[in-house]
N, C-alpha and C positions, 0 to 999 in steps of 0.2 A: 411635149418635151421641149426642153430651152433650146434653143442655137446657140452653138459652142462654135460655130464656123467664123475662123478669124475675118474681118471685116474688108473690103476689098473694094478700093477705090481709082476710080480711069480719069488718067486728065491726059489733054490732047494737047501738044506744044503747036500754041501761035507762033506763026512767021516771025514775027516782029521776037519773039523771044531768042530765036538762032543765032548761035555765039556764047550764050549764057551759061556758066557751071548748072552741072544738076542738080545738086544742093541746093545753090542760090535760086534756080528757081524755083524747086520744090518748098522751101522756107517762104517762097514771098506767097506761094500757090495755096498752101495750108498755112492759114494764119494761126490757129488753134496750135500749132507745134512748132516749137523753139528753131533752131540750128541746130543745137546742139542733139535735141531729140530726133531732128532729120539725118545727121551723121549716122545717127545711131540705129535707123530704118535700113540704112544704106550696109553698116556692117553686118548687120543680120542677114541681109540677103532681101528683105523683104520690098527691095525696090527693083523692078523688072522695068526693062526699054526694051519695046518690039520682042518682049517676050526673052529677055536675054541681061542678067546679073549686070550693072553698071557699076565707075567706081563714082565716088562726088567728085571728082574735078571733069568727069565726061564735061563736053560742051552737046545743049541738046541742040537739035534741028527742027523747022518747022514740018508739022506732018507725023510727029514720034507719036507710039501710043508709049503713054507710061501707068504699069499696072505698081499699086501699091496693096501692099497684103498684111492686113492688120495690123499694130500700133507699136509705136516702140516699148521693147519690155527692157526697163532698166535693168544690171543686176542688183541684187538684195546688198543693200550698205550695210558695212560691220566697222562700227568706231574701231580705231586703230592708234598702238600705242605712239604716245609721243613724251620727249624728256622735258617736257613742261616745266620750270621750277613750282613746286607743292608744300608747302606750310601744315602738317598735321599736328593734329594737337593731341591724338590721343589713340590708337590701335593698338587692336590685340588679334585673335584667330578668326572671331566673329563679324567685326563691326571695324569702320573709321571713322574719326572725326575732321573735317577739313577747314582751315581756313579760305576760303575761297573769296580772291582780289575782284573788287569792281571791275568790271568790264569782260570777265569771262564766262561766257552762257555755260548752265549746265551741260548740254548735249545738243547734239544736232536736232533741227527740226527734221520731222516724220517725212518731210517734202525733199529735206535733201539729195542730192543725188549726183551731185560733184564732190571731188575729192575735196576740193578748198573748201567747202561747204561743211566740210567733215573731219576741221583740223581745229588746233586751239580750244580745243574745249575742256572741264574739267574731266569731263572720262575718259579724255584721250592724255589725260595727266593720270590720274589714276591707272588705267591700265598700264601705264608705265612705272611706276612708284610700289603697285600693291601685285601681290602675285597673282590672287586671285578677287573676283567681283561677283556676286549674286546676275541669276542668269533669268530673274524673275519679270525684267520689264524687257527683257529681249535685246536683241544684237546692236540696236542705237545706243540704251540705255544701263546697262549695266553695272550694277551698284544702286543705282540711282531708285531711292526709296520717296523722296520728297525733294521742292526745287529751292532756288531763290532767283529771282529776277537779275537779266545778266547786268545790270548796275548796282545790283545790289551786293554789299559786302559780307564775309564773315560765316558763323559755322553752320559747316550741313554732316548731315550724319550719312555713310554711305553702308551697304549690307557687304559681306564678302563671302557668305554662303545664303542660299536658300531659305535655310530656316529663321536665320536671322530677317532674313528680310521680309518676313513674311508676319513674324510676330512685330516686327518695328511699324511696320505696314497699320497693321491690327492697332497698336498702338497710337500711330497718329491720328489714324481715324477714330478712335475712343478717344481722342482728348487725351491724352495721358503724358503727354510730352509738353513741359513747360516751354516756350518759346519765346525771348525777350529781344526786343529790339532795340534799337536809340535812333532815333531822326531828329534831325531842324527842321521845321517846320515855320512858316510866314507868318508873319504877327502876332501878338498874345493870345497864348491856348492859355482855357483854362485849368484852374491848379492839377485839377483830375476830373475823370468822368470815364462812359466807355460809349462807345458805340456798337448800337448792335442792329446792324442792318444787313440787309440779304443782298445778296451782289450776283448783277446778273450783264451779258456780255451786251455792248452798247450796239443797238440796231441798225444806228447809221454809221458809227466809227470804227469799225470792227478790230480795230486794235488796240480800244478801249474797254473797261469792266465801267460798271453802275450803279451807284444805290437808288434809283429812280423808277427803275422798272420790278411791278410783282412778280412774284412767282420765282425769282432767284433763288440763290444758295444761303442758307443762311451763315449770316457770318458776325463775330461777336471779337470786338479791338477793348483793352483797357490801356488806359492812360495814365502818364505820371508826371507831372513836369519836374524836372532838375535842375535847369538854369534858365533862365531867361539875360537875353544881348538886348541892350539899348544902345546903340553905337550909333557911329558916322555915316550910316547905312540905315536905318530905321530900328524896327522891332524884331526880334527873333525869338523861339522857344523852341529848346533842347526839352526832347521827353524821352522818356522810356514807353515802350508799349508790348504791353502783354498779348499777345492773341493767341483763342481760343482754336480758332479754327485756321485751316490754311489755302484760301479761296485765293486765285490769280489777284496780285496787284491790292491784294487788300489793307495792308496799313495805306497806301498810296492814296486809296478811294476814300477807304473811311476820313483819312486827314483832308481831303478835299472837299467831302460832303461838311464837312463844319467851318468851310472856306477857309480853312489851313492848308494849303498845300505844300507836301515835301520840296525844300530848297532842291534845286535842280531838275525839278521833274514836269518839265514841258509838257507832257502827255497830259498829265491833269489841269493843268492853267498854272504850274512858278514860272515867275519871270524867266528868262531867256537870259537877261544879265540883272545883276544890284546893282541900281543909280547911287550915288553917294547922295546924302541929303545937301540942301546947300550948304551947311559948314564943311562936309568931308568934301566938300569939290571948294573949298578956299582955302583947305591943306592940302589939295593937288594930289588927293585922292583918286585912284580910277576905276572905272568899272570893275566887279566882278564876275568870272563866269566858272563855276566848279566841275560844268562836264560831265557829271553824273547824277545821281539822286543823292540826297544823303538819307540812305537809310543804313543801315548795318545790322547783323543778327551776331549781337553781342553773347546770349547767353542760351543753351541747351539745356534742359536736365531732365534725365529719363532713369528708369529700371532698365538694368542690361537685361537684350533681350533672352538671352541662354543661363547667365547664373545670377539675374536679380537682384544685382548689386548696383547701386542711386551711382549715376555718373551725373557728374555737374561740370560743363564745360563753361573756359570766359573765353569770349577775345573782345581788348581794348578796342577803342576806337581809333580807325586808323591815322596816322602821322598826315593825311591829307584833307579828312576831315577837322584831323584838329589847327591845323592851319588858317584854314579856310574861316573856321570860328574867331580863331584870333585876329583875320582882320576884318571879321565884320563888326568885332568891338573893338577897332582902335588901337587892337595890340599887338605888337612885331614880335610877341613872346606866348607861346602857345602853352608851356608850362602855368602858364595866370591864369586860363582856362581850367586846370584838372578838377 
């Protein structure tokens, strides 16, 4: 039969510790557990001095026994609404569709477990904007059918009952959801092509994806180029890209595996800042730096999943984006871009 007996640990306070809060020295005594996870030992009850509930500012003494009894249990995090401002481009009883600004993560990490940790995020904008969310990926994620990268811009589709979410779910994973992107990209891509490699989680950078390692996800990117920059700053190439499937960070990877890398996206190898070439540094040009990736999920288009009818979402590319194009070709006018 397993042991179910919560876990039960003695530490003896040295001389040399007398004077010390009990927190602080329980924090420096369990390295494995935070502060904040020790307060949290402490409010439970689960921390005993000579046999008797202490608070965290006690000062311990040399000589104390201190019993600790089993680990701190967080409570269960429940995203909570907030008045976000929210961009939607298209709801009805079913489904939404959202624009969603660079820099705001879909939902909290699984790891969360502080309030701040569990604010700003798009489902804590929707739970505020939409009455109701599909209750299918659980109390973090709600709504939440498929992601985008939190630098990444532009539309996601969200469930607002059960069954939708579950057919859209179905859906994605069938490939049945066109999904269109537009990124810059470093240096001349060619006109078109696709890539179709497996992508698998990088073994020494763990906050990396790969197309280097067997046995990954398979994953399939198409390509379109639109414009190509030759400016004061070097080469650049505006594409569109289609993809097939939707693997962590994969237009990202794939654009880096053909040594393109997304403008702004450090993770993979883009520069950190654009040098001006030597003539844009004797027009007194200056570095640039955009702060995010430039990718954006310009274009949606699916079958509704309850009455079957083709929705086709756009959104432009953002006024920051297009800025940013305008001065890597030399122009103070972002309209000579469209």
């Amino acid at each position: 039969m397993a042991d179910n007996q919560p876990r039960l640990r003695q530490l003896s306070v040295p001389d040399e510790a007398t004077g010390q809060r009990l927190d602080l020295f329980l924090a420096q005594q369990l390295g494995e557990v935070s502060r904040s996870r020790v307060q949290l030992l402490l409010q439970q009850g689960s921390v005993l001095v000579d046999g008797k509930l202490a608070k965290s500012s006690r000062k311990v003494r040399g000589g104390e026994s201190i019993s600790i009894l089993g680990d701190p249990q967080p409570p269960p995090l429940h995203a909570m609404a907030e008045a976000i401002p929210l961009e939607i481009v298209y709801e009805d009883q079913d489904l939404a569709v959202v624009n969603k600004p660079a820099g705001m993560m879909v939902h909290a990490g699984s790891g969360a477990t502080e309030d701040a940790r569990n604010r700003g995020t798009l489902v804590n904008a929707l739970l505020h904007h939409l009455r109701e969310l599909s209750s299918s990926s659980g109390p973090l994620r709600p709504g939440i059918v498929h992601r985008l990268d939190k630098q990444t811009s532009g539309l996601i589709v969200v469930a607002k009952n059960d069954l939708a979410h579950a057919r859209l779910a179905s859906m994605f994973s069938r490939r049945q959801v066109r999904k269109l992107y537009l990124t810059l990209v470093q240096g001349e891509l060619a006109q078109e092509g696709t890539v179709n490699a497996s992508i698998s989680r990088d073994v020494v950078r763990r906050t990396r994806m790969t197309t280097r390692r067997e046995g990954g996800r398979s994953a399939v990117s198409h390509w379109e180029v639109l414009r190509r920059i030759q400016g004061p700053y070097g080469r650049f190439t505006l594409a569109s890209v289609r993809i097939e499937t939707g693997r962590t960070h994969q237009i990202r990877v794939h654009m880096a595996s053909l040594g393109h890398p997304v403008v702004g996206d450090m993770l993979y190898g883009a520069s950190s800042e654009i040098v001006p070439l030597p003539e844009g540094t004797k027009r007194g040009l200056q570095r640039l730096t955009l702060g995010r990736n430039f990718l954006h999920a310009a274009e949606l288009e699916f079958a509704h999943p309850v009455t079957g009818e083709r929705l086709s979402l756009v959104s432009n590319l953002p006024v920051d984006l297009k800025d940013f194009m305008a001065q890597l070709a030399g122009s103070a006018d972002r309209n000579a871009l469209k």
